[in-house]
C-alpha positions as CSV (number, residue, x, y, z in Angstrom):
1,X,-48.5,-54.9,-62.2
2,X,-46.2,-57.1,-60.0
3,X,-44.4,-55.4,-57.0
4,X,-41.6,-56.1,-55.4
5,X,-43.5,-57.1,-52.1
6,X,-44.8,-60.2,-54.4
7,X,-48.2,-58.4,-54.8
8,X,-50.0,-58.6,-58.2
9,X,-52.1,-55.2,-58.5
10,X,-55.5,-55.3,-61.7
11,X,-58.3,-53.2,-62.3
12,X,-61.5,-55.2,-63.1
13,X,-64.5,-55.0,-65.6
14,X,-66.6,-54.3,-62.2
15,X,-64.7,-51.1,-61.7
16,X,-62.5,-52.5,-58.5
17,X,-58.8,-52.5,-57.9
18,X,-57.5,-55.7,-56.5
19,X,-54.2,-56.7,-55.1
20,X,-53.6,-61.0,-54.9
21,X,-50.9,-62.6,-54.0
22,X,-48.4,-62.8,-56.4
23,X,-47.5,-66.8,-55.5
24,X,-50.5,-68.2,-54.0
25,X,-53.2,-66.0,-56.0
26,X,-55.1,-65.1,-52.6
27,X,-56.9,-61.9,-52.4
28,X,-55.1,-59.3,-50.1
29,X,-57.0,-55.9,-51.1
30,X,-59.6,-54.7,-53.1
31,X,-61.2,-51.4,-53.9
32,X,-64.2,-50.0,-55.1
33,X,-63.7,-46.8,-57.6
34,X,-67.5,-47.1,-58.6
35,X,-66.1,-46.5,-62.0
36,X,-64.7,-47.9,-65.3
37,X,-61.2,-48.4,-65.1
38,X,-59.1,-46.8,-68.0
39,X,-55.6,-47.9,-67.6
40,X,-53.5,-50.3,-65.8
41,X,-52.0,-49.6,-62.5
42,X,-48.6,-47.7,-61.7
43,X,-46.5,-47.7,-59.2
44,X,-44.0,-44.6,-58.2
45,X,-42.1,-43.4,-55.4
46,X,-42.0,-40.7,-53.6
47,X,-39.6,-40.0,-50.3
48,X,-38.9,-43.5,-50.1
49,X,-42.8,-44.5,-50.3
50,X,-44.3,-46.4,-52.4
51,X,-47.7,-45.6,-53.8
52,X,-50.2,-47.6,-56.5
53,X,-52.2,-45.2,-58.5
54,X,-54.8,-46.3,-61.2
55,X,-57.0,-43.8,-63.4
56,X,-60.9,-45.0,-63.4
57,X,-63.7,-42.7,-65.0
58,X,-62.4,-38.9,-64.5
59,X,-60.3,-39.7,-61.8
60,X,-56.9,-41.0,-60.6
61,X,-56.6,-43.3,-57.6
62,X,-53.7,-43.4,-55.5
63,X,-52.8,-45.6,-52.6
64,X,-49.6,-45.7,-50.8
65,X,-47.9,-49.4,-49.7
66,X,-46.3,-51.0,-46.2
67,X,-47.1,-49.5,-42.6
C-alpha cells in the first residue's frame, strides 16, 4: 500500500511491517508483530488522522502517521 506521503507500507514472510520509501526504496519503519501476517495493510482516517492498520495472527495492528 502506497500513501500519499510517498511511503510504501508491506507485511513480510518474517512477520514485520515495513514502510520504504516510495522513490528511493530506503527503509523508514519497521515493526515486529511476532506473528504471520494475514492481509495487506489499510489505511483510514479518522479526525483528520491518518492511521495504517494490518491484521497478523489473531490480531489487528494499527499505527497512526505524521507528528
Amino acid at each position: 500500500m502506497t500513501t500519499a506521503g510517498k511511503l510504501v507500507f508491506f507485511g513480510d514472510d518474517a512477520g514485520m511491517i515495513e514502510a520504504v520509501d516510495a522513490g528511493s526504496g530506503a527503509a523508514r519503519w519497521h515493526f515486529n508483530t511476532g506473528q504471520q501476517i494475514h492481509a495487506s495493510p489499510m489505511s483510514y482516517a479518522v479526525g483528520g488522522k491518518q492511521y495504517v492498520a494490518i491484521a497478523a495472527g489473531s490480531d489487528i495492528f494499527a499505527f497512526a502517521l505524521g507528528d
